[in-house]
Biopython code that builds the backbone (N, CA, C, O; Angstrom):
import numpy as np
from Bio.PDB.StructureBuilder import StructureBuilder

atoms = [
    (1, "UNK", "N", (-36.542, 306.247, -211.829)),
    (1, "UNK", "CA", (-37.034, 304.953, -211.440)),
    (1, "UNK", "C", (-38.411, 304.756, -212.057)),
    (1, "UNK", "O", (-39.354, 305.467, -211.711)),
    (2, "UNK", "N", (-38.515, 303.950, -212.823)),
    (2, "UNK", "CA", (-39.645, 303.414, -213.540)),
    (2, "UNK", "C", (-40.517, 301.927, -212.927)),
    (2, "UNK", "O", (-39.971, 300.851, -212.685)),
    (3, "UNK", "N", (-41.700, 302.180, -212.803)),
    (3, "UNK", "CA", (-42.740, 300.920, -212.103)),
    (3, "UNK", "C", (-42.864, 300.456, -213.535)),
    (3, "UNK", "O", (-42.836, 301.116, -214.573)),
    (4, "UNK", "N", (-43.048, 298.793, -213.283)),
    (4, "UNK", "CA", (-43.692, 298.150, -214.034)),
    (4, "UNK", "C", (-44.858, 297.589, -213.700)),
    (4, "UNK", "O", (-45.113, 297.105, -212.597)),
    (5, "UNK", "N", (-45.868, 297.662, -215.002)),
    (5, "UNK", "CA", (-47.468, 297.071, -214.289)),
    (5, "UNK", "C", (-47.886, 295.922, -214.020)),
    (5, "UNK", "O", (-47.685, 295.280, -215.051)),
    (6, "UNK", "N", (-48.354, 295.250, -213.257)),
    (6, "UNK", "CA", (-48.831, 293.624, -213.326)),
    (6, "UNK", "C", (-49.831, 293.745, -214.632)),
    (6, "UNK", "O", (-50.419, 294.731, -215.078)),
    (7, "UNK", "N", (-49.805, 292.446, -215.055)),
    (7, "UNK", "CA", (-50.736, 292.222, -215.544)),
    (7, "UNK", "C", (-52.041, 291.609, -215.001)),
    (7, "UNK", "O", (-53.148, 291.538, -215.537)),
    (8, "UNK", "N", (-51.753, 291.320, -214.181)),
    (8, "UNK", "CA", (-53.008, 290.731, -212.996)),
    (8, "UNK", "C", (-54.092, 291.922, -212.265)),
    (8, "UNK", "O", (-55.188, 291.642, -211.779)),
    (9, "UNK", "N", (-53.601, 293.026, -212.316)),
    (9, "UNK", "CA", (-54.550, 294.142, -211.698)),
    (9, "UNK", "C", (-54.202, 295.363, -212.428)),
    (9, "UNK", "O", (-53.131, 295.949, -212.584)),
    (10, "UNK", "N", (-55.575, 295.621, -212.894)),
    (10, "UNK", "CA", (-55.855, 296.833, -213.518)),
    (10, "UNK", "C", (-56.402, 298.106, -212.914)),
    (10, "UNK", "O", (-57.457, 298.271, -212.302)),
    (11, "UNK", "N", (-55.630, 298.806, -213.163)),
    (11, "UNK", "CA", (-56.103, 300.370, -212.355)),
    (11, "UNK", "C", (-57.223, 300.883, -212.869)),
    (11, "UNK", "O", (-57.643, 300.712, -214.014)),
    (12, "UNK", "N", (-57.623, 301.409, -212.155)),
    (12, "UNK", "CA", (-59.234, 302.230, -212.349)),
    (12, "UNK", "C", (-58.530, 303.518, -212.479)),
    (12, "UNK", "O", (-57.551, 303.875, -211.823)),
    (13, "UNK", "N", (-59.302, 304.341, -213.640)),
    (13, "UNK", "CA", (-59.148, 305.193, -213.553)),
    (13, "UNK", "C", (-60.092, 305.923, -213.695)),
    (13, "UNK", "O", (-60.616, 306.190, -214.777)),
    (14, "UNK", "N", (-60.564, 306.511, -212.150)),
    (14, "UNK", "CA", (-61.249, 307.173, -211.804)),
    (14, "UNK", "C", (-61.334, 308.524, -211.459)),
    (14, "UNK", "O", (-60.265, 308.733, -210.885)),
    (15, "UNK", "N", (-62.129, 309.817, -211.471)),
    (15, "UNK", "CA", (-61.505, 310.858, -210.695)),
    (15, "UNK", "C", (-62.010, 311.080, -209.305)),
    (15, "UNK", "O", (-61.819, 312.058, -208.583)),
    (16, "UNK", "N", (-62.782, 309.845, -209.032)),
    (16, "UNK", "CA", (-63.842, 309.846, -208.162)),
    (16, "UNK", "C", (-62.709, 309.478, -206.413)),
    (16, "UNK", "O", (-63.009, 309.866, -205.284)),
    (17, "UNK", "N", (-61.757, 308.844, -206.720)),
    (17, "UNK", "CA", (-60.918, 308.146, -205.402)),
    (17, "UNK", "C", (-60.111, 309.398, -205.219)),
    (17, "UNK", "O", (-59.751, 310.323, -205.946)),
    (18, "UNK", "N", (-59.932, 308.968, -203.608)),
    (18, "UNK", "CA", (-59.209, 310.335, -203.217)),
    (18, "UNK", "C", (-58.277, 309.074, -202.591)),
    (18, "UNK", "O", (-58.471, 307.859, -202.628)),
    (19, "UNK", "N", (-57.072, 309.952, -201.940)),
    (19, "UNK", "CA", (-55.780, 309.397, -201.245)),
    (19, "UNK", "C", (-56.063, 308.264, -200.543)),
    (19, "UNK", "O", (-57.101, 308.028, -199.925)),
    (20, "UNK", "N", (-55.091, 307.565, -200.662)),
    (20, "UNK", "CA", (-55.007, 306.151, -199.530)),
    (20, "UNK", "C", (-56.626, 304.996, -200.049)),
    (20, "UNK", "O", (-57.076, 304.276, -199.158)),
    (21, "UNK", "N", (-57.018, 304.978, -200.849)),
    (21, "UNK", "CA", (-57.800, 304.363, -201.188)),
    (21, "UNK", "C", (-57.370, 302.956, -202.586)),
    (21, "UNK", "O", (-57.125, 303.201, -203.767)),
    (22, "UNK", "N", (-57.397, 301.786, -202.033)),
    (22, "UNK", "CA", (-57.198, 301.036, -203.178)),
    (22, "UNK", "C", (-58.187, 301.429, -204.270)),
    (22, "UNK", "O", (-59.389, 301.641, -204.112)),
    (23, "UNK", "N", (-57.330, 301.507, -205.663)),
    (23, "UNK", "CA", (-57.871, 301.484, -207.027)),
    (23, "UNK", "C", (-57.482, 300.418, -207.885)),
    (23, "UNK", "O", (-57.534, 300.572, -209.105)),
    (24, "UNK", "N", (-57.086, 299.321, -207.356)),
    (24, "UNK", "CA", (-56.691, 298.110, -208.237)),
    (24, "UNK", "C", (-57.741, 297.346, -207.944)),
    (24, "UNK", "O", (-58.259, 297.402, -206.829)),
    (25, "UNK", "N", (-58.231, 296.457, -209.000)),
    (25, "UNK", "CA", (-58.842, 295.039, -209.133)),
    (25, "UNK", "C", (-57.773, 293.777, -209.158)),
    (25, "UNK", "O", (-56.587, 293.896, -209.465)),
    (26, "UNK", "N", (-58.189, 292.990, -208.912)),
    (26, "UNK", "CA", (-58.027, 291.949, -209.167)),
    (26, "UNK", "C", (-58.534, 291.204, -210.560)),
    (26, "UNK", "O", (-59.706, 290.868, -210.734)),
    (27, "UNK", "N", (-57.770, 291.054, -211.255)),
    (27, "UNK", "CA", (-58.262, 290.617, -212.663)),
    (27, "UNK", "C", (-57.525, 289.479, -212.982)),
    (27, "UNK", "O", (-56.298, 289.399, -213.051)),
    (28, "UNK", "N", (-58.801, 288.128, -213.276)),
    (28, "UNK", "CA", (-58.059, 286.733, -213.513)),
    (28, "UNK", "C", (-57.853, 286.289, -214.378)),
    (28, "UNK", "O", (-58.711, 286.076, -215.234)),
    (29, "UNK", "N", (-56.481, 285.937, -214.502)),
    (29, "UNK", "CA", (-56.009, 285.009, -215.660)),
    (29, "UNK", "C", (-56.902, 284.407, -216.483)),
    (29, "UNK", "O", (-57.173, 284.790, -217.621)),
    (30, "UNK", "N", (-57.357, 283.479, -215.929)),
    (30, "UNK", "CA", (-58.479, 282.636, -216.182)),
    (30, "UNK", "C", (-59.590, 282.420, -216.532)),
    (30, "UNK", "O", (-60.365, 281.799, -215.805)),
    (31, "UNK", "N", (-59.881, 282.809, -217.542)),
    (31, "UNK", "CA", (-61.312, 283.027, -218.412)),
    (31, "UNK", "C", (-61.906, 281.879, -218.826)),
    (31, "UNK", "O", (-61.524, 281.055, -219.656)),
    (32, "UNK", "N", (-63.519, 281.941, -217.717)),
    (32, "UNK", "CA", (-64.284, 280.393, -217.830)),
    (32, "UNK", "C", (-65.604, 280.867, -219.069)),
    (32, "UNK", "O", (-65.856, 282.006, -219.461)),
    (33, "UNK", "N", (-66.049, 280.007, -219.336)),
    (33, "UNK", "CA", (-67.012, 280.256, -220.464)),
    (33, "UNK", "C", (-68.415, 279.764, -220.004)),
    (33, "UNK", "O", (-68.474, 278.849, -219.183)),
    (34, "UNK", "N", (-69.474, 280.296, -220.466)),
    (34, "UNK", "CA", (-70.408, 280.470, -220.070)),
    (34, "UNK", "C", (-71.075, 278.599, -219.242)),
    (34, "UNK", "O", (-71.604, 278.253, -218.186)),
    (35, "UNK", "N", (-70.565, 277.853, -220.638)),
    (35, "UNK", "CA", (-70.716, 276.363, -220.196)),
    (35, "UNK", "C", (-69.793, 275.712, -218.558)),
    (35, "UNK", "O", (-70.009, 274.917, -217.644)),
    (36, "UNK", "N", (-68.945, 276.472, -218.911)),
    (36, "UNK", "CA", (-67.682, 276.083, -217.718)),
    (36, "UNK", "C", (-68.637, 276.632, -216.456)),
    (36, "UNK", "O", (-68.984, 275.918, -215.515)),
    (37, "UNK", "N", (-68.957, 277.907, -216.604)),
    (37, "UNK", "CA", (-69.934, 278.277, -215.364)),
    (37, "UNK", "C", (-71.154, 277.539, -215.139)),
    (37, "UNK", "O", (-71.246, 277.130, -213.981)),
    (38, "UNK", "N", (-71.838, 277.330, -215.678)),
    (38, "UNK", "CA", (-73.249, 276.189, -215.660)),
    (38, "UNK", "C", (-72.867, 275.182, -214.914)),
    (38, "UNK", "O", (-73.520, 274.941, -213.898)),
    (39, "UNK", "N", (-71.488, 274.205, -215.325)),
    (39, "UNK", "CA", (-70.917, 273.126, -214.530)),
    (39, "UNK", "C", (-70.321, 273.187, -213.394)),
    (39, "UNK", "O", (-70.451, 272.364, -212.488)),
    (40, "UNK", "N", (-69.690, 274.086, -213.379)),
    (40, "UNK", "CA", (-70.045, 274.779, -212.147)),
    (40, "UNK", "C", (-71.111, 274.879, -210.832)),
    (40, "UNK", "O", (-71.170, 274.108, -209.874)),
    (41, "UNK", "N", (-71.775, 275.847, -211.049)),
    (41, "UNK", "CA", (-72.803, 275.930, -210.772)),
    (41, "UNK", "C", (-73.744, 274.633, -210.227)),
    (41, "UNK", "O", (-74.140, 274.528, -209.066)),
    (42, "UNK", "N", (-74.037, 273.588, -211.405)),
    (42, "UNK", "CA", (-74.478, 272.299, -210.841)),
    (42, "UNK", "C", (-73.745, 271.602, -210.094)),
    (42, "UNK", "O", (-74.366, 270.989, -209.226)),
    (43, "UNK", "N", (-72.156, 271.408, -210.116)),
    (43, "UNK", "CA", (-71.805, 271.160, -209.238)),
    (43, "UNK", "C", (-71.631, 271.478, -207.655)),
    (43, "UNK", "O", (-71.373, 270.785, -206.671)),
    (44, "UNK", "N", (-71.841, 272.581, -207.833)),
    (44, "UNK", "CA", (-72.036, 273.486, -206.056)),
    (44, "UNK", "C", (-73.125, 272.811, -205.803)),
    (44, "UNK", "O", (-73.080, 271.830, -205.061)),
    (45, "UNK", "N", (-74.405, 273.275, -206.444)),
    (45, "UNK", "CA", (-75.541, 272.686, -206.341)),
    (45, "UNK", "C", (-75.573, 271.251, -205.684)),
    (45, "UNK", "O", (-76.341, 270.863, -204.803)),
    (46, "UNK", "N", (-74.887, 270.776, -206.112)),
    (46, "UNK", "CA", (-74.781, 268.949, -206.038)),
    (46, "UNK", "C", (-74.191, 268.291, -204.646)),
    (46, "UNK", "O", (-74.497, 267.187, -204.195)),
    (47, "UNK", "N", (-73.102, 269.418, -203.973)),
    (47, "UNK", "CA", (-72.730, 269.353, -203.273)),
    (47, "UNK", "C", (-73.054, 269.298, -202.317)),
    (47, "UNK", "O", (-72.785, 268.401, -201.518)),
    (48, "UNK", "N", (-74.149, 270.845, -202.020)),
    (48, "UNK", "CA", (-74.900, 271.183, -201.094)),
    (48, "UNK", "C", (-75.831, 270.680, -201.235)),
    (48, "UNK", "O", (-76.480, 271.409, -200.486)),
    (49, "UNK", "N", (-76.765, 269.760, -201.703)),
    (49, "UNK", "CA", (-77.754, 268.802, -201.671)),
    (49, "UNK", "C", (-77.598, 267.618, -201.278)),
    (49, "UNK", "O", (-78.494, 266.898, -200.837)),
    (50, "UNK", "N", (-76.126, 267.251, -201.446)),
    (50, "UNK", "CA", (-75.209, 265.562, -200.592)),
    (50, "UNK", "C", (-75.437, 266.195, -199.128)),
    (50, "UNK", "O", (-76.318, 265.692, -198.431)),
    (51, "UNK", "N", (-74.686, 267.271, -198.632)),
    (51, "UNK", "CA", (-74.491, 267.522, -197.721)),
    (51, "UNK", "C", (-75.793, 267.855, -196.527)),
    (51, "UNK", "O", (-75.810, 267.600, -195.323)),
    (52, "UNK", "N", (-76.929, 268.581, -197.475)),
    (52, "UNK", "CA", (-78.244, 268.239, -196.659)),
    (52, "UNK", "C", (-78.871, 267.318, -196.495)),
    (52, "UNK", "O", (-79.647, 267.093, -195.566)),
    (53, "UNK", "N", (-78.498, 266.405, -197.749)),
    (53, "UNK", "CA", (-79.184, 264.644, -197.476)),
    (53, "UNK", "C", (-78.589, 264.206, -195.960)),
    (53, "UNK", "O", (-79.168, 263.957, -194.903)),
    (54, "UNK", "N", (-77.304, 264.226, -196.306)),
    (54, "UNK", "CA", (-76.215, 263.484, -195.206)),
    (54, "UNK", "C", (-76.941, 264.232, -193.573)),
    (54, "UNK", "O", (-77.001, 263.499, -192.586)),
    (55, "UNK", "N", (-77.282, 265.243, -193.514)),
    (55, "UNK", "CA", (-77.213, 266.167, -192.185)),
    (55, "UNK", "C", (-79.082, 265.744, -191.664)),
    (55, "UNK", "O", (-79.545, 265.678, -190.525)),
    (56, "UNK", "N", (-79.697, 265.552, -192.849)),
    (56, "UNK", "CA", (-81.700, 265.237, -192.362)),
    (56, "UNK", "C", (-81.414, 264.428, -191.531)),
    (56, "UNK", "O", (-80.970, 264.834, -190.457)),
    (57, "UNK", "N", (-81.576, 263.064, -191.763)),
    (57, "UNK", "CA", (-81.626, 262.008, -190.609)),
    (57, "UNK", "C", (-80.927, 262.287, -189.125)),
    (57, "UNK", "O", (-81.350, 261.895, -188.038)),
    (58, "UNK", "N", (-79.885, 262.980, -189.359)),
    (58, "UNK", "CA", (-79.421, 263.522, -188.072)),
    (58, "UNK", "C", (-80.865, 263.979, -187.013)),
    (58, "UNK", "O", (-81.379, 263.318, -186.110)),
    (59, "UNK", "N", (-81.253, 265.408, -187.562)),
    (59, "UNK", "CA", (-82.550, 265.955, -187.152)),
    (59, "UNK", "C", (-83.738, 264.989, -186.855)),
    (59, "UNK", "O", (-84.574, 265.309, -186.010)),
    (60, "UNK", "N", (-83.849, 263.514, -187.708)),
    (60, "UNK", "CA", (-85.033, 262.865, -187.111)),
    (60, "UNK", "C", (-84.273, 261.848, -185.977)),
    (60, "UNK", "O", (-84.863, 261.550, -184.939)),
    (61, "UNK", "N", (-83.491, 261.561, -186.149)),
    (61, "UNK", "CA", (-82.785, 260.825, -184.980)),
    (61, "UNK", "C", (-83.139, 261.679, -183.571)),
    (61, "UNK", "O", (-83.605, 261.046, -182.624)),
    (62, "UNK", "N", (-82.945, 262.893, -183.470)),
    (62, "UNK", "CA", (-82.931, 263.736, -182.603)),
    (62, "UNK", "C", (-84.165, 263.964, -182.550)),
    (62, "UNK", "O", (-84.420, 264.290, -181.391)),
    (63, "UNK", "N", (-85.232, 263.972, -183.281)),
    (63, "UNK", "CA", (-86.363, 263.694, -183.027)),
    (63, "UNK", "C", (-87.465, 262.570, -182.205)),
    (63, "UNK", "O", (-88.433, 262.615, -181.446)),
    (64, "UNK", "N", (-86.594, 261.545, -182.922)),
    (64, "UNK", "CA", (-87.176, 260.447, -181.804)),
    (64, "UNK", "C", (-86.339, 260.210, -180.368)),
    (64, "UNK", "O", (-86.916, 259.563, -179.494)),
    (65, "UNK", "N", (-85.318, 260.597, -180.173)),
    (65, "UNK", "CA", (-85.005, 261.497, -179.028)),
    (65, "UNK", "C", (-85.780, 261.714, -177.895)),
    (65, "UNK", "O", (-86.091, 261.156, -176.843)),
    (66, "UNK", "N", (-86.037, 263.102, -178.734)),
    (66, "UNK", "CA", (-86.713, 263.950, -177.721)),
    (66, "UNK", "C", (-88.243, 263.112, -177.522)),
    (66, "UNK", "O", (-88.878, 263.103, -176.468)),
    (67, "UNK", "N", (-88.548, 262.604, -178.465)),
    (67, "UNK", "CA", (-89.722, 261.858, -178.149)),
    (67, "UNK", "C", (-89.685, 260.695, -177.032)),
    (67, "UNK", "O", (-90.589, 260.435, -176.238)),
    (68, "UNK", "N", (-88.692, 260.188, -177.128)),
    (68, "UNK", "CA", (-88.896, 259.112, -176.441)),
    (68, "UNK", "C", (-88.765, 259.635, -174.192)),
    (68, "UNK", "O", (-89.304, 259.040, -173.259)),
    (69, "UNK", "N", (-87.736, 261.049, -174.146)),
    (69, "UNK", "CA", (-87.709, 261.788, -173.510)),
    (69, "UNK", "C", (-88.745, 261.942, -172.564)),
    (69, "UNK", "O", (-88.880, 261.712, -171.362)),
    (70, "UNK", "N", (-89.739, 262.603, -173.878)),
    (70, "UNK", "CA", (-90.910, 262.887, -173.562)),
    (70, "UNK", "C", (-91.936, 261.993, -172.862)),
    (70, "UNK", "O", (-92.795, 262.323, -172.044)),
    (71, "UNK", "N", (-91.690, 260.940, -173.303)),
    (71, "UNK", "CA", (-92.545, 260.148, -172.964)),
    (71, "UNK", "C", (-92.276, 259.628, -171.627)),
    (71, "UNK", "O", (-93.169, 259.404, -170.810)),
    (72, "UNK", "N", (-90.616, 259.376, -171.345)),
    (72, "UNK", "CA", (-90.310, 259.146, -170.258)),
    (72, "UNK", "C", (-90.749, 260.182, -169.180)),
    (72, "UNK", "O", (-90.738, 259.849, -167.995)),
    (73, "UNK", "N", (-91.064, 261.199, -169.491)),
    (73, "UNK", "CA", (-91.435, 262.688, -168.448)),
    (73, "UNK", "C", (-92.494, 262.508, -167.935)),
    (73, "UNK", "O", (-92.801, 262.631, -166.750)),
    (74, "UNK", "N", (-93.379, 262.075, -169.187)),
    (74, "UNK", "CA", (-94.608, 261.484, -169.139)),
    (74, "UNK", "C", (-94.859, 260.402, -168.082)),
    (74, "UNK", "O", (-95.478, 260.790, -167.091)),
    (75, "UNK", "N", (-94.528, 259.246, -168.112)),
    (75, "UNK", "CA", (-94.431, 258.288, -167.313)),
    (75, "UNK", "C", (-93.988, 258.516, -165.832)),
    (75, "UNK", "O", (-94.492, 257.843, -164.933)),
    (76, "UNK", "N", (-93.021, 259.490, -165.580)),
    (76, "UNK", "CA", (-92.240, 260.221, -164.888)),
    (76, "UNK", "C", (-93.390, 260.918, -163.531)),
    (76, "UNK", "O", (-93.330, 260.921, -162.301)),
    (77, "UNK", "N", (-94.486, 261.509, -164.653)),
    (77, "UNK", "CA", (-95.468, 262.534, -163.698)),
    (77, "UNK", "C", (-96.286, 261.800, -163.335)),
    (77, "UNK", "O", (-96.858, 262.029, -162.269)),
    (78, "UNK", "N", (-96.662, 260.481, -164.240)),
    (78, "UNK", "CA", (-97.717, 259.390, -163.552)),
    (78, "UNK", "C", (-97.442, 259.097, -162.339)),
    (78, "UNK", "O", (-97.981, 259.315, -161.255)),
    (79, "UNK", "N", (-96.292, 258.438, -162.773)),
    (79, "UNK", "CA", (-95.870, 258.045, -161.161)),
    (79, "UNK", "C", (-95.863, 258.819, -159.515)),
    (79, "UNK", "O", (-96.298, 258.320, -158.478)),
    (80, "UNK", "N", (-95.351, 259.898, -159.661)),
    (80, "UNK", "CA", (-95.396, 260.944, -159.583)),
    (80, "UNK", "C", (-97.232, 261.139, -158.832)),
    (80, "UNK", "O", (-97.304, 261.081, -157.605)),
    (81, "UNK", "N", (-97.978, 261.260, -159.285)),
    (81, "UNK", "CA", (-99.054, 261.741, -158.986)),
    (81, "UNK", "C", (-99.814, 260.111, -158.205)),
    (81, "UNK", "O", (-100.775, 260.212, -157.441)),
    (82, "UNK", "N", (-99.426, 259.230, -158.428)),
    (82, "UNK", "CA", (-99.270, 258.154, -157.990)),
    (82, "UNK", "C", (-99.174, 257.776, -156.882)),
    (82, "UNK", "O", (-100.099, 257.135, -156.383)),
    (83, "UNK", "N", (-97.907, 258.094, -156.100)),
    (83, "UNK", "CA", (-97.161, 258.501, -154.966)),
    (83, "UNK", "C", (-97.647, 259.226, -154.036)),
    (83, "UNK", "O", (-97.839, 258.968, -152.848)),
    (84, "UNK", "N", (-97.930, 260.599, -154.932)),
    (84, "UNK", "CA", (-98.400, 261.483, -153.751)),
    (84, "UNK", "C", (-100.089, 261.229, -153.391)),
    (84, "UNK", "O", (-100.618, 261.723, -152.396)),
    (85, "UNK", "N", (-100.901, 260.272, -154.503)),
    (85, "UNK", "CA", (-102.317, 259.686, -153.987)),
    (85, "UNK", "C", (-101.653, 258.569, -152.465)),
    (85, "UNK", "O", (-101.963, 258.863, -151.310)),
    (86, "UNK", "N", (-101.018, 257.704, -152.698)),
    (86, "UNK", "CA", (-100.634, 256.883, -152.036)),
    (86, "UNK", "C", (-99.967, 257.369, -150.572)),
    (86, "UNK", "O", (-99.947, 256.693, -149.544)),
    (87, "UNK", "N", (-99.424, 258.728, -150.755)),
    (87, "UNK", "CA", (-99.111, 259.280, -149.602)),
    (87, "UNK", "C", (-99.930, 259.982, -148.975)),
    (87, "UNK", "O", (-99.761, 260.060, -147.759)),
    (88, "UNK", "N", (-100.676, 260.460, -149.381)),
    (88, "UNK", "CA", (-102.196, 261.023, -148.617)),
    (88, "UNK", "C", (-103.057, 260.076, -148.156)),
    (88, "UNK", "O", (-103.817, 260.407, -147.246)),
    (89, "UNK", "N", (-103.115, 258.686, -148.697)),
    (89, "UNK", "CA", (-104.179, 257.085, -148.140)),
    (89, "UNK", "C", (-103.365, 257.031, -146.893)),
    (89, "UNK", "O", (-103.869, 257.048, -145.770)),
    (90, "UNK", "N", (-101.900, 256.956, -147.169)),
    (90, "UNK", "CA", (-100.993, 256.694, -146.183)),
    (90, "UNK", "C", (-100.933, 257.710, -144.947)),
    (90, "UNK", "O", (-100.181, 257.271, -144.077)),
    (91, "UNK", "N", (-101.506, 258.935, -144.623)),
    (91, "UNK", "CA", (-101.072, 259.986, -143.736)),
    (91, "UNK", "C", (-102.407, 260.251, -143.268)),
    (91, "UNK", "O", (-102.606, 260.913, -142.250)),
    (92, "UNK", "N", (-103.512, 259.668, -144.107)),
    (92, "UNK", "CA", (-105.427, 259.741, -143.779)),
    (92, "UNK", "C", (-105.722, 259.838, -142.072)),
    (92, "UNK", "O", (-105.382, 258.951, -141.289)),
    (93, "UNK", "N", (-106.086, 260.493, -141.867)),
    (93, "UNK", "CA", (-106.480, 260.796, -139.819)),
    (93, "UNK", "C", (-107.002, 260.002, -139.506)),
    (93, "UNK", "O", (-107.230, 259.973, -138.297)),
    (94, "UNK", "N", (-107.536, 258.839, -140.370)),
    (94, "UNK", "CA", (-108.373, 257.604, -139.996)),
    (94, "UNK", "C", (-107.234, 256.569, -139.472)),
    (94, "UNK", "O", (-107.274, 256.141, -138.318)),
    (95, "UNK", "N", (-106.008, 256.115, -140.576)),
    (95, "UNK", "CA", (-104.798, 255.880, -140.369)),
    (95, "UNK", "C", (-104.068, 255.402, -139.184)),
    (95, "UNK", "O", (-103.822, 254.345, -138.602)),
    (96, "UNK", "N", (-103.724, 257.247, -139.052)),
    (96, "UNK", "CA", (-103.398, 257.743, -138.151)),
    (96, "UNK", "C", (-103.713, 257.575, -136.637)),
    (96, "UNK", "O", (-102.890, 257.559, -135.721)),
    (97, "UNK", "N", (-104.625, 257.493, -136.580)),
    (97, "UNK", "CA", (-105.768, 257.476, -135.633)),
    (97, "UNK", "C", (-105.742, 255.805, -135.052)),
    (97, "UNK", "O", (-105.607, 255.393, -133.900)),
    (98, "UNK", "N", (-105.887, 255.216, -136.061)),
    (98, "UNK", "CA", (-106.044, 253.437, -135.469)),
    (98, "UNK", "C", (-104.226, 253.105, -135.539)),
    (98, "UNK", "O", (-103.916, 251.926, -135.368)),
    (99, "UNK", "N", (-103.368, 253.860, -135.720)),
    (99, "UNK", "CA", (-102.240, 253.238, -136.241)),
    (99, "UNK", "C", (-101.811, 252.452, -134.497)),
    (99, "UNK", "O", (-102.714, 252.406, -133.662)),
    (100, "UNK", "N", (-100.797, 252.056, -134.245)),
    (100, "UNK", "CA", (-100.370, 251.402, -133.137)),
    (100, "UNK", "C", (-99.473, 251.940, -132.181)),
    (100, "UNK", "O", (-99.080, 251.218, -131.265)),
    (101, "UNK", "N", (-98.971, 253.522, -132.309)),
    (101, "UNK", "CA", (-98.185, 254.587, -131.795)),
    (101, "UNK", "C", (-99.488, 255.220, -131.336)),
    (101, "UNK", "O", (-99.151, 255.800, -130.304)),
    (102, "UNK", "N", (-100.988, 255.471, -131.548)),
    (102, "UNK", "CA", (-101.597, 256.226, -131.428)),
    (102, "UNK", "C", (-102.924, 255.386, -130.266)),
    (102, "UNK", "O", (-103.750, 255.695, -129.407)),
    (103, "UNK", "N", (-102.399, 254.213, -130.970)),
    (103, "UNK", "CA", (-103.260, 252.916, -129.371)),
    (103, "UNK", "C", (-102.629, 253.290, -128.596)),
    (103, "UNK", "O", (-103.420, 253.683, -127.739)),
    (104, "UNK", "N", (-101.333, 253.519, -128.146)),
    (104, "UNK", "CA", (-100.024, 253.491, -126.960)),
    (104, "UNK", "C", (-100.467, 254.708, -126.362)),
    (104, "UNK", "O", (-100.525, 254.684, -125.133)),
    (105, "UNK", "N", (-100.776, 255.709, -126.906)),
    (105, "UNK", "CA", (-100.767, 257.148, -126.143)),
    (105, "UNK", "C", (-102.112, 256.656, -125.053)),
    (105, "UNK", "O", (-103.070, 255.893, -125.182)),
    (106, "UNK", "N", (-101.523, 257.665, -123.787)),
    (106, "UNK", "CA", (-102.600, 257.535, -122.784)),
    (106, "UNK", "C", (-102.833, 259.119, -122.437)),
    (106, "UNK", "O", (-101.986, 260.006, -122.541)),
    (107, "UNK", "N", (-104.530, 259.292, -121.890)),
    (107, "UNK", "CA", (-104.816, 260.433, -121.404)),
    (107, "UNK", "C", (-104.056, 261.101, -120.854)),
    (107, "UNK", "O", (-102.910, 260.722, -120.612)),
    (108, "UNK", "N", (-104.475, 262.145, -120.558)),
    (108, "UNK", "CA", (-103.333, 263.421, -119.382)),
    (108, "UNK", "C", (-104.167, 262.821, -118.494)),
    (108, "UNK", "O", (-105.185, 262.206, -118.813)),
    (109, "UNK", "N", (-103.630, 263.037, -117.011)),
    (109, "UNK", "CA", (-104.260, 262.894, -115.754)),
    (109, "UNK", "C", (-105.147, 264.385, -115.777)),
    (109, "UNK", "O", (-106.377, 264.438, -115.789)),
    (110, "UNK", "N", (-104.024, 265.831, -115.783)),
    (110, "UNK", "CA", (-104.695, 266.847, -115.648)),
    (110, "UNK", "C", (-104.307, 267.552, -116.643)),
    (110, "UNK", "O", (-103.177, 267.585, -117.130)),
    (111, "UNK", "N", (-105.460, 268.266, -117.038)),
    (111, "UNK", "CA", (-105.078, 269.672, -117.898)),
    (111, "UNK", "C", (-105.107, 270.942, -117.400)),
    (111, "UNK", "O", (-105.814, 271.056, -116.398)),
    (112, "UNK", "N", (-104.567, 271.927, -117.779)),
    (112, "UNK", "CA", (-105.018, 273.414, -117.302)),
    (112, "UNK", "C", (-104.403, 274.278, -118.616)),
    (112, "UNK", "O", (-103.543, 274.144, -119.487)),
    (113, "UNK", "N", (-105.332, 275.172, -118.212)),
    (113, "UNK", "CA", (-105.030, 275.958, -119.715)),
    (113, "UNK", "C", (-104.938, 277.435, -118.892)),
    (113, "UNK", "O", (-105.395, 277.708, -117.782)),
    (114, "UNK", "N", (-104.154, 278.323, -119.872)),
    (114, "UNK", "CA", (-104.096, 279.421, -119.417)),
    (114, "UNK", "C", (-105.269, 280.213, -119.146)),
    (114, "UNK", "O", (-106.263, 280.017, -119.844)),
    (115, "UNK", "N", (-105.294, 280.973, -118.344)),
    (115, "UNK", "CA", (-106.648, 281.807, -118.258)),
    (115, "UNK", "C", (-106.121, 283.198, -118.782)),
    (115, "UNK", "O", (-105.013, 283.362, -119.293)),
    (116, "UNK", "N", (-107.354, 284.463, -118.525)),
    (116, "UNK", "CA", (-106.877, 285.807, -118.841)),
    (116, "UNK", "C", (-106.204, 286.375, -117.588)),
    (116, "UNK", "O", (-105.718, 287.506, -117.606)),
]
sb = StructureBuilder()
sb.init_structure("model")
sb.init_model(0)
sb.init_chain("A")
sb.init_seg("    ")
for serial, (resi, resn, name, xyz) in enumerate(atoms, 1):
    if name == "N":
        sb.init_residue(resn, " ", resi, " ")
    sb.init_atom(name, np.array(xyz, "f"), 0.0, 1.0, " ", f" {name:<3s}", serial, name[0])
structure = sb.get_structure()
């Protein structure tokens, strides 16, 4: 029984491979020339430069985003600090004190407090 060889993969002949180890290449038909590679080449190039144009504006979109976010957070803590001034005018012992729940209260008749 006789093998026949591809012509597509060429054996190495090495003494360096031991058992169970591929020794074939892959070898292509297809022989490009130095110009064919250049065009190439610029074309990848060309590709991946459409494709980062196309993808920037994404990133500033998402930029003014987060900005505008921000600003809302911003506005967010004003208020915020706002509130809690307004809730301390509002809770003031002076307030409190003249409010119309605090006219209503009447003295104790008696007190006593614990002794020792």
């Amino acid at each position: 029984m006789s093998y026949a060889r591809s012509t597509q993969f060429n054996r190495r002949s090495s003494g360096s491979w031991g058992r169970n180890q591929n020794t074939t290449r892959f070898a292509s038909p297809v022989k490009l020339g130095p110009v064919t590679h250049t065009v190439l080449v610029a074309l990848m190039i060309t590709v991946l430069g459409l494709i980062y144009l196309t993808q920037a504006p994404r990133a500033t979109s998402y930029d003014y985003e987060a900005q505008k976010i921000d600003s809302k957070i911003a506005d967010l803590n004003n208020q915020k600090t706002d509130l809690q001034v307004e809730n301390a005018r509002l809770t003031a012992l002076e307030n409190v004190q003249n409010s119309s729940v605090a006219r209503n209260m009447t003295q104790p008749s008696q007190t006593d407090y614990v002794g020792e």
